[in-house]
Backbone as JSON, one array per atom type, in Angstrom:
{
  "sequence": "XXXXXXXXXXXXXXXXXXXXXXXXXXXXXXXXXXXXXXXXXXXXXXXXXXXXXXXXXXXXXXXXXXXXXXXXXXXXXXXXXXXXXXXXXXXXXXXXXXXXX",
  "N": [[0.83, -1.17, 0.0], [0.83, 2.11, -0.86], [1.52, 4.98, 0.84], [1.22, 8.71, 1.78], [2.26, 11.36, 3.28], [0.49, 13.31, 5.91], [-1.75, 15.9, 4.65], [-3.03, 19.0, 4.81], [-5.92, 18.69, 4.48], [-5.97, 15.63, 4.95], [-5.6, 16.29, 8.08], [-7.54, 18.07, 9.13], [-9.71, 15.79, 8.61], [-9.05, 13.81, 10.19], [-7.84, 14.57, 13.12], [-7.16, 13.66, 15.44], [-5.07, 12.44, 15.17], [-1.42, 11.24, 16.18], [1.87, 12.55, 15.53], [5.5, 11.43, 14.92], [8.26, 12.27, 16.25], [10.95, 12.11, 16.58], [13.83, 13.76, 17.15], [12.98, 15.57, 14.92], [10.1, 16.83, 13.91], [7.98, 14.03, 12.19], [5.21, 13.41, 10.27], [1.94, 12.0, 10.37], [0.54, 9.41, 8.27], [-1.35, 8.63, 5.41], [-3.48, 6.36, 3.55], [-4.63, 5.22, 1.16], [-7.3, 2.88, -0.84], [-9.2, 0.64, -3.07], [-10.99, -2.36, -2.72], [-11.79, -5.62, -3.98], [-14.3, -5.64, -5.28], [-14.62, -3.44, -5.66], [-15.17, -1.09, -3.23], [-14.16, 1.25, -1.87], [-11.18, 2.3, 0.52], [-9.75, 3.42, 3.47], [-6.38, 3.98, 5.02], [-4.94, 4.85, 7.88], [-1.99, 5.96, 9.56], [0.06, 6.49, 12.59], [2.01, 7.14, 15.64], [1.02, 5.63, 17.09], [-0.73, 3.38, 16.27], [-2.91, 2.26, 13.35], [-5.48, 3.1, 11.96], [-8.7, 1.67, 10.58], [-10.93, 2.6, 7.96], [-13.76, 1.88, 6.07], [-15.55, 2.34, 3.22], [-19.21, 2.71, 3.42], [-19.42, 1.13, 5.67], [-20.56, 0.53, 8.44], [-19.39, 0.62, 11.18], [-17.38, 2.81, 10.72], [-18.92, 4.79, 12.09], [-18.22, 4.81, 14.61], [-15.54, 4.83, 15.16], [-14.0, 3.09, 13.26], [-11.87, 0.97, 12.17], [-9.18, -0.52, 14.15], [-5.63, -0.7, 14.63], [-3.68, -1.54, 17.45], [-0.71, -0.83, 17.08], [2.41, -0.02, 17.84], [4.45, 2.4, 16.57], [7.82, 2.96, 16.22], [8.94, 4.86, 14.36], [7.98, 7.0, 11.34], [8.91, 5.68, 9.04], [8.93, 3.04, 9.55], [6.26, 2.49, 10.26], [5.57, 3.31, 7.38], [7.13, 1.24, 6.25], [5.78, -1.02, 7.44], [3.18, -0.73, 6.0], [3.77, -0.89, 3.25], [4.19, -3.08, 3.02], [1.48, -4.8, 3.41], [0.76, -4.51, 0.92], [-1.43, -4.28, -1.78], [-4.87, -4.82, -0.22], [-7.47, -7.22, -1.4], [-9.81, -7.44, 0.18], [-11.47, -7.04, 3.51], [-11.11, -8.76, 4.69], [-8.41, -9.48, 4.67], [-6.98, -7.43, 6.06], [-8.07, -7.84, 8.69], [-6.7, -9.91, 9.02], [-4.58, -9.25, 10.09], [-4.72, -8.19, 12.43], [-6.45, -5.88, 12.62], [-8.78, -4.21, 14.06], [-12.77, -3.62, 15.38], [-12.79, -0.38, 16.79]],
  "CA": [[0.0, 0.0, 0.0], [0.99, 2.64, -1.27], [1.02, 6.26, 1.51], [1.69, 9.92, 1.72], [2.14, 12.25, 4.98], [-0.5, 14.53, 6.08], [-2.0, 17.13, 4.03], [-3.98, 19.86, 5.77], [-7.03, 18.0, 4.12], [-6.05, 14.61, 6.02], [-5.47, 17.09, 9.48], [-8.96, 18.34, 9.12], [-10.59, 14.4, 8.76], [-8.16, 12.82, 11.41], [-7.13, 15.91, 13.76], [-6.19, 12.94, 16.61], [-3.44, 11.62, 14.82], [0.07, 12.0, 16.52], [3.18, 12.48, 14.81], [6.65, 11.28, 15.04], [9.2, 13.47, 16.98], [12.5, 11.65, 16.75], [14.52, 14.91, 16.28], [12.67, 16.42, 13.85], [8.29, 16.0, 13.51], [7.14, 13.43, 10.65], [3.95, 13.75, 9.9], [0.91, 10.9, 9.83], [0.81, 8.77, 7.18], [-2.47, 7.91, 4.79], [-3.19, 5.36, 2.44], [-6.66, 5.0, -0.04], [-7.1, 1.97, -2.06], [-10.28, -0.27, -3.49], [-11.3, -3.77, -2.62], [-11.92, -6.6, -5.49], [-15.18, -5.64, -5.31], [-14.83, -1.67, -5.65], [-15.32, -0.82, -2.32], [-13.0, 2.06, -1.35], [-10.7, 2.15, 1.99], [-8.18, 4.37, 3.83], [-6.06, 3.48, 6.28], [-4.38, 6.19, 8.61], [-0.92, 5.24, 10.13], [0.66, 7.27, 13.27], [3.1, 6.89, 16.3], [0.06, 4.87, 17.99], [-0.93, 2.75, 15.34], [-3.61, 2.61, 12.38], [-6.92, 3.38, 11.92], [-9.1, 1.62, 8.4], [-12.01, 2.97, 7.32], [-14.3, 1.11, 4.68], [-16.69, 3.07, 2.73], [-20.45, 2.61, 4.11], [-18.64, 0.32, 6.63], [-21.89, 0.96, 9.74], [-18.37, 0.79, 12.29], [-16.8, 3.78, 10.45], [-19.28, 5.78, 13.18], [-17.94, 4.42, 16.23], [-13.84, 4.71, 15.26], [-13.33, 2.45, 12.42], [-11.27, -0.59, 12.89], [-7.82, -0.13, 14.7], [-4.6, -1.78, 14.93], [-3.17, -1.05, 17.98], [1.05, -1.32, 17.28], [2.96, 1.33, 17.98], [5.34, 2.71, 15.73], [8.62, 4.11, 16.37], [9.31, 6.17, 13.58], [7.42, 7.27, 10.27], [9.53, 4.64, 8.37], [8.45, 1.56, 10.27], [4.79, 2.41, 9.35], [5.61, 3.41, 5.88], [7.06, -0.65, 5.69], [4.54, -1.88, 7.35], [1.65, -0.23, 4.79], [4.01, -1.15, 1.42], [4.12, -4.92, 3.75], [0.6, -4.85, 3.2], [0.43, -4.69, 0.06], [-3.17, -3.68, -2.26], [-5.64, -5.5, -0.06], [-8.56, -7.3, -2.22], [-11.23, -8.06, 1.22], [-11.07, -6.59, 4.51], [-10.4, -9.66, 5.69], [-6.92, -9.29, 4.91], [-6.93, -6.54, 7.7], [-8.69, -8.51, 10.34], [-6.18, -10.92, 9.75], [-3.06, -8.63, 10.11], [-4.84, -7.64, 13.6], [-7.31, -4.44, 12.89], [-10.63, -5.02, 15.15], [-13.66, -2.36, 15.31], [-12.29, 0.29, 17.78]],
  "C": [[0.89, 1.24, 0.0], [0.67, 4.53, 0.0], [1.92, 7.2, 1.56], [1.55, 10.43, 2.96], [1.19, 12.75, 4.45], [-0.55, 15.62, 5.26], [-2.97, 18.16, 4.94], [-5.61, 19.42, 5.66], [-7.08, 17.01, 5.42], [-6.0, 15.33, 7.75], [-7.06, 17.13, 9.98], [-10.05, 16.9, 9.3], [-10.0, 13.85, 10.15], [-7.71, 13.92, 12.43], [-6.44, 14.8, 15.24], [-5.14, 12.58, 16.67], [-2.16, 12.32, 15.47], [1.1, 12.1, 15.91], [4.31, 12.66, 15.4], [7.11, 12.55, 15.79], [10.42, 13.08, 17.63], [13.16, 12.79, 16.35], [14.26, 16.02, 15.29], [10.79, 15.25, 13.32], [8.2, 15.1, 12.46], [5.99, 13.29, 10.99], [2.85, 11.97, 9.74], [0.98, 10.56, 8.76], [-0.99, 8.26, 6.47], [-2.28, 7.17, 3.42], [-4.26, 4.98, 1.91], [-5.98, 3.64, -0.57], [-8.74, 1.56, -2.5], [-9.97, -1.67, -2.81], [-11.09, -4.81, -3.91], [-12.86, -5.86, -6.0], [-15.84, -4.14, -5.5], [-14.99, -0.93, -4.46], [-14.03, -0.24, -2.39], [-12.62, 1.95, 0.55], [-9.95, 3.11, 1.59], [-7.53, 4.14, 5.1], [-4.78, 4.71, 6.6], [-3.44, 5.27, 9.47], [-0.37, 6.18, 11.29], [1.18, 6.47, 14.32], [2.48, 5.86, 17.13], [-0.59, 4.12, 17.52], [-2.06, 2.83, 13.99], [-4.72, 2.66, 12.62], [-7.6, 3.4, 10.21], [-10.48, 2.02, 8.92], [-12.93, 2.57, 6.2], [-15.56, 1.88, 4.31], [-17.89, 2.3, 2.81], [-20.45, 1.48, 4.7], [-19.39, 1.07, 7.92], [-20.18, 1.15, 11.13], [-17.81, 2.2, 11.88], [-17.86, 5.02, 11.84], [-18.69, 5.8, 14.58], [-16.43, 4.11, 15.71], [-13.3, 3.72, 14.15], [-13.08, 0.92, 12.96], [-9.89, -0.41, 12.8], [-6.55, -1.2, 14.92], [-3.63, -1.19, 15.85], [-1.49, -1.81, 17.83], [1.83, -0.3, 16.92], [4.74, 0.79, 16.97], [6.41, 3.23, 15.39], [8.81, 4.83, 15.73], [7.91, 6.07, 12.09], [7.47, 5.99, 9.49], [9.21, 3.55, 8.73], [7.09, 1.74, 10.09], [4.74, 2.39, 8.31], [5.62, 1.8, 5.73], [6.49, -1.18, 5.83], [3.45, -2.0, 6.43], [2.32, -1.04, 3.68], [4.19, -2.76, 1.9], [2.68, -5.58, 3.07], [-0.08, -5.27, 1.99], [-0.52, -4.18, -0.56], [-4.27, -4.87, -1.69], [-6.9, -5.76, -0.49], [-9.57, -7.3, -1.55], [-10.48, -6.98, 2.29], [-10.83, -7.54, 5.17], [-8.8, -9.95, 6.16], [-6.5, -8.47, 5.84], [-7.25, -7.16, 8.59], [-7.22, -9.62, 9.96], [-4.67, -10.62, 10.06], [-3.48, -8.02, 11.76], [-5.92, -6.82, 13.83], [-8.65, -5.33, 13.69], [-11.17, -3.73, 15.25], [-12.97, -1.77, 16.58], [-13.1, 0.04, 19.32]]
}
């Protein structure tokens, strides 16, 4: 999977997210994709772990679905997300850990 730091856009949707502060801030990390099935996702990466989102996903009201694993730096989330890969189900998330918040 494929992610970019924070834009003032992503700030405004996610304003909880923490960011890095080894020496110098890095910024949250997001990541969009599709399903097989067209269904869009985004999964939000920070120093406290991720947070997915599945479009008209009834949990997206109550926090999503979270993977609590903390992250020491920017870079160790970044690998984890491009680890990930383009996931085709959300099952591939439940089975990397995420659970409804």
């Amino acid at each position: 999977m494929l992610t970019k730091e924070f834009d003032e856009a992503a700030w405004r949707c996610f304003a909880g997210c923490e960011s890095w502060t080894n020496g110098m801030e890095t910024l949250p990390l997001i990541g969009e994709g599709a399903f097989a099935n067209g269904t869009r996702y985004c999964v939000v990466f920070d120093r406290t772990g991720a947070c997915l989102l599945i479009e008209d996903d009834e949990i997206n009201d109550f926090g999503g679905y979270c993977l609590e694993l903390h992250y020491p730096t920017q870079a160790a989330a970044k690998a984890f997300a491009a680890g990930i890969g383009e996931p085709r189900h959300k099952l591939e998330f439940f089975l990397l850990g995420f659970k409804p918040a």
